[in-house]
C-alpha positions in Angstrom: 95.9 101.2 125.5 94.3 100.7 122.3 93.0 97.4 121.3 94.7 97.0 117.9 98.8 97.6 117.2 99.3 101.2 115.4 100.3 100.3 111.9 102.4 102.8 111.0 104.9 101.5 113.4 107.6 99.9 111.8 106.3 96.2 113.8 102.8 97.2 114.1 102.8 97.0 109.8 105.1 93.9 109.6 102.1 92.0 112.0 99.4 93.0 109.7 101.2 92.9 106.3 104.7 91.1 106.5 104.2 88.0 108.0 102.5 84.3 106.6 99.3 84.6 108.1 99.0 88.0 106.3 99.7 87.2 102.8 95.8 87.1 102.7 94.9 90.4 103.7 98.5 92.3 102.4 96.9 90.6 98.8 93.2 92.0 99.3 95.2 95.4 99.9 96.9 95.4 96.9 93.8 94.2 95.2 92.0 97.1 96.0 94.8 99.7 95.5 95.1 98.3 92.0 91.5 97.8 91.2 91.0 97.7 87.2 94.8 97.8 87.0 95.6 94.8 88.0 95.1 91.5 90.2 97.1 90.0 92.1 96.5 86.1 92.9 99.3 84.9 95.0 102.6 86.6 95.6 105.9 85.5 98.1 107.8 87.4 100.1 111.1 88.6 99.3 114.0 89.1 101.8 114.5 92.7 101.3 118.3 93.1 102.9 119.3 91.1 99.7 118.2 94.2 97.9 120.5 96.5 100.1 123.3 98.4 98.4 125.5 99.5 101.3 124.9 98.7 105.3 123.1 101.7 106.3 120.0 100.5 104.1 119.8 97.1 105.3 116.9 97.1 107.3 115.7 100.1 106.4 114.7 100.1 102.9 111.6 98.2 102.0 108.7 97.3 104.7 107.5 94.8 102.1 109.4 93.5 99.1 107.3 90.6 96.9 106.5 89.4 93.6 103.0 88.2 92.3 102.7 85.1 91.1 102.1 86.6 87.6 105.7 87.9 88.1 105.2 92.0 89.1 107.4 93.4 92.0 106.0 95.2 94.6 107.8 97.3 97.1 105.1 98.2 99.8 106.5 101.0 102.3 105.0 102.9 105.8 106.5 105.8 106.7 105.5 107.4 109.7 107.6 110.7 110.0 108.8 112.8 107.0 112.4 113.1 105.9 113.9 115.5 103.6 114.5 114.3 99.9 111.3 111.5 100.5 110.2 111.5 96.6 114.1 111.3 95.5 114.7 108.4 97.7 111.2 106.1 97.0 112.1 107.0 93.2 115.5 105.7 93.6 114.1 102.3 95.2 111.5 101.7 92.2 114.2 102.0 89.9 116.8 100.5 91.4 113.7 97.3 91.4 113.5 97.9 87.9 117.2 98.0 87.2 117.6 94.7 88.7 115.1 93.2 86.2 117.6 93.4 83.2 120.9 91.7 85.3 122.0 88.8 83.1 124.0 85.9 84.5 127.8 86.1 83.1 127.9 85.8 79.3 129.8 82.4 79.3 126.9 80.7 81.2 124.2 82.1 78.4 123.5 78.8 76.3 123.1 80.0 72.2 121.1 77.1 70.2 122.6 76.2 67.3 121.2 76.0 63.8 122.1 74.5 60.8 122.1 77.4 57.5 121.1 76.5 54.1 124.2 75.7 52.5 124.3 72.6 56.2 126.9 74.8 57.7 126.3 75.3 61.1 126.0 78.4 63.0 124.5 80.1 66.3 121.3 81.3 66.0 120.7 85.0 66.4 119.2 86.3 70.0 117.7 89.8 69.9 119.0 92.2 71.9 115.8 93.8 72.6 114.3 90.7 74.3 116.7 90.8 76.9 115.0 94.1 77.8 111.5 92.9 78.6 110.5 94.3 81.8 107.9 93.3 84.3 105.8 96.2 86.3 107.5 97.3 89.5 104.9 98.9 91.5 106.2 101.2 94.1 103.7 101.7 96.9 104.3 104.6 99.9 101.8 104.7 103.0 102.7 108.0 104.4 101.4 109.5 108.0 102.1 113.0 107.1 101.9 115.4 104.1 104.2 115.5 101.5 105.2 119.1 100.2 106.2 117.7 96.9 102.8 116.2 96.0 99.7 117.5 95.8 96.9 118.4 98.4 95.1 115.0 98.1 95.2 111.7 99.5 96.4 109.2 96.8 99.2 110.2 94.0 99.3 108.1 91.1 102.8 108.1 89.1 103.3 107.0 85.2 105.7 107.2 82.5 103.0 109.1 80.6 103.2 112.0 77.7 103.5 115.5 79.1 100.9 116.3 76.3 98.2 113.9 76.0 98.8 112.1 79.4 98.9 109.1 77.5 100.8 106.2 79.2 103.6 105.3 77.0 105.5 103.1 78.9 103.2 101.0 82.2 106.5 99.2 83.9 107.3 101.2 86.2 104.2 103.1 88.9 104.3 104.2 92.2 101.3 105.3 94.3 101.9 107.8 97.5 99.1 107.9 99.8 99.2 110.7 102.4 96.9 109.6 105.7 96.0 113.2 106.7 94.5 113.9 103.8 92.0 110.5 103.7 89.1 112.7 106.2 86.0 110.3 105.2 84.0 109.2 108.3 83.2 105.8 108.4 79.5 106.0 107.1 80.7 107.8 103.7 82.9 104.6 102.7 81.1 103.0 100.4 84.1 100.4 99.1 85.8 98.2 100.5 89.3 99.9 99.5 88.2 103.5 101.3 86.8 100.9 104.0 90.8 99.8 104.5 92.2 103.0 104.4 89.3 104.0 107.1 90.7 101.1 109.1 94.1 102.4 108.9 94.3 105.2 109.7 91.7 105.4 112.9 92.5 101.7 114.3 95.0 102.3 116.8 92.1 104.3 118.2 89.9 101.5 119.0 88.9 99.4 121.6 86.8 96.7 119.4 86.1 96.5 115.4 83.3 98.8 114.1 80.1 96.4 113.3 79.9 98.4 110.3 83.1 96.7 108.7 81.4 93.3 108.3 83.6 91.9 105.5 85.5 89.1 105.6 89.0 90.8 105.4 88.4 93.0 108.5 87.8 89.5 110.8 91.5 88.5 109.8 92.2 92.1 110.6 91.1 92.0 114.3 93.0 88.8 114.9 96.2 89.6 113.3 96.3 93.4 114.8 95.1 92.3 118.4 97.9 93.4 120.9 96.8 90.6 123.0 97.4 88.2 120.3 101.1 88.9 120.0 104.1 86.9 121.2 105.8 87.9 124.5 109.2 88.8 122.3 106.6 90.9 120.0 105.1 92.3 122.9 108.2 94.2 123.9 109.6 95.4 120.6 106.2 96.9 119.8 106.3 99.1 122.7 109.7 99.7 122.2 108.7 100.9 118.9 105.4 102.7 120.5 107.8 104.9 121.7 110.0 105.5 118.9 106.9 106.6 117.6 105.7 109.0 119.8 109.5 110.3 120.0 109.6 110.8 115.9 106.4 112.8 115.8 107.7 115.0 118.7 110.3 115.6 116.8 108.5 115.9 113.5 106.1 118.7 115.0 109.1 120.2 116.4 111.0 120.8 113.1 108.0 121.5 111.0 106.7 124.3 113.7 109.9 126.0 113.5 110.2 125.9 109.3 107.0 127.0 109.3 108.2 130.5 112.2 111.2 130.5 110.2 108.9 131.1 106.7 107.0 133.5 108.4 109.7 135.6 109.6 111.0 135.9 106.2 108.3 136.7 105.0 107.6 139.6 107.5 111.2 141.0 106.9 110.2 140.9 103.2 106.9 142.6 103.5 108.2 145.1 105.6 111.7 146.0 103.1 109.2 146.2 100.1 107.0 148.8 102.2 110.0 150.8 103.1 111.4 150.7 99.8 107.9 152.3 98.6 108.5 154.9 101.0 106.4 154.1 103.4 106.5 155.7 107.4 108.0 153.5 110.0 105.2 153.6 112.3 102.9 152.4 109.5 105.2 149.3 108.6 105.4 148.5 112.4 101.9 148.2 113.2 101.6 146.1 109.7 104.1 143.6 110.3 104.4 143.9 113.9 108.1 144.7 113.7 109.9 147.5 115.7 111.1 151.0 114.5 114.4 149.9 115.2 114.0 146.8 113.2 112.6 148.4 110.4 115.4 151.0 110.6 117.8 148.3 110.0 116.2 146.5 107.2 118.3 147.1 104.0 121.5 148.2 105.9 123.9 144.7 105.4 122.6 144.3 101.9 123.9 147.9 101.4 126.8 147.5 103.0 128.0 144.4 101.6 127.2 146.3 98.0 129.8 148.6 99.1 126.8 151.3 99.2 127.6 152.1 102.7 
């Protein structure tokens, strides 16, 4: 048993990230995932089944919903397992954030001030429309424990609004950042920051039985006692390893489906090979030791497409 909750349990995160005594460490997280973008002082916590649409998202949606005390909304979520559609949904989260930054209370409750004209007649004084519009940033961050088809080969994704041609960023209000955990290979003596220092942490820590020496900061102390499985409440106790297991179950089942996409691709492609090699005429015995299908196999190839065409 590992010294240190696994964080990319649903629990395991919410006892390092989501709770008082984190706010700390969640904000030296940020900090270094936003380095030169920006810093965060202070944030809150919001209660993130407020933000659910319908009842199969409460609960479900956001690991961590908060707002910085400058006013930016962060949505900070761990995914252990991959689903179909993942980009598609985390986009739809961002900007459903963002679309909830322009809601205006009922018109009759919006107070116009009124001004007195030249001529002493009195009137309401004009509101633009466009202010209603200002937007803060709505940062949309993904900590992912598998690979993501949809993005590329590489640990950390950085999304913008930005020109297709320049790359320029034209509009900086809405960001998300995916980081994919199989991808982040550094050993612990090539970190040289304190952000790839984190990222180190997170991904090997449910792997060890004491803190490293080498991670001598500050942050990684708070680390130890917030992540210790001894240090957590008898009710926590329980619904960790309850969720130790849903863990182990998911990527079971993960493995299982991606294995057999991956047999499935290959098949295809075997059937493929071998139809284009038979269409360019080539002998049976040849195609079968190539693909490593049988004469009979082969024979068949091309037959229900033909068929269906009305060709046979």
């Amino acid at each position: 048993m590992s010294r240190f909750v696994n964080p990319f349990t649903d629990l395991g995160f919410k006892v390092i990230f989501g709770q008082p005594a984190s706010k700390g460490l969640l904000i030296t997280l940020l900090n270094e995932l936003l380095a030169g973008e920006h810093h965060i002082e202070d944030l809150c916590f919001l209660d993130k089944e407020d933000h659910a649409d319908n009842v199969h998202d409460k609960g479900i949606i956001y690991d961590l919903y908060c707002r910085t005390d400058s006013g930016e909304y962060i949505i900070v979520e761990m995914q252990n397992r991959w689903h179909s559609h993942f980009l598609d949904r985390t986009l739809y989260y961002v900007c459903r954030a963002v679309g909830r930054l322009t809601e205006l209370p009922p018109p009759d409750t919006i107070k116009i001030p009124i001004e007195k004209d030249t001529d002493g007649m009195v009137c309401e004084s004009s509101v633009p429309y466009g202010s209603r519009y200002r937007l803060s940033t709505v940062y949309g961050i993904f900590l992912m424990n598998f690979k993501e088809d949809g993005l590329d080969k590489k640990f950390r994704t950085d999304i913008a609004l930005a020109d297709r041609d320049t790359g320029r960023v034209v509009n900086p209000h809405l960001r998300q950042i995916y980081l994919q955990f199989p991808y982040f290979n550094k050993e612990l003596a090539e970190c040289e920051t304190l952000y790839e220092k984190l990222m180190y942490a997170l991904k090997n820590m449910n792997d060890w039985n004491r803190m490293p020496d080498a991670l001598k900061e500050q942050v990684f102390k708070y680390l130890d006692q917030l992540a210790a499985v001894a240090n957590l409440s008898e009710e926590n106790r329980i619904a960790y390893d309850k969720a130790v297991d849903r863990y182990r179950v998911s990527r079971i089942v993960e493995e299982d489906i991606r294995r057999e996409a991956t047999e499935e691709g290959r098949e295809e492609e075997r059937l493929s090979n071998a139809l284009k090699m038979k269409a360019k005429g080539l002998d049976y015995e040849t195609i079968s030791d190539i693909t490593g299908l049988s004469i009979q196999e082969i024979e068949k190839l091309g037959i229900d497409d033909r068929r269906d065409e009305g060709k046979l």
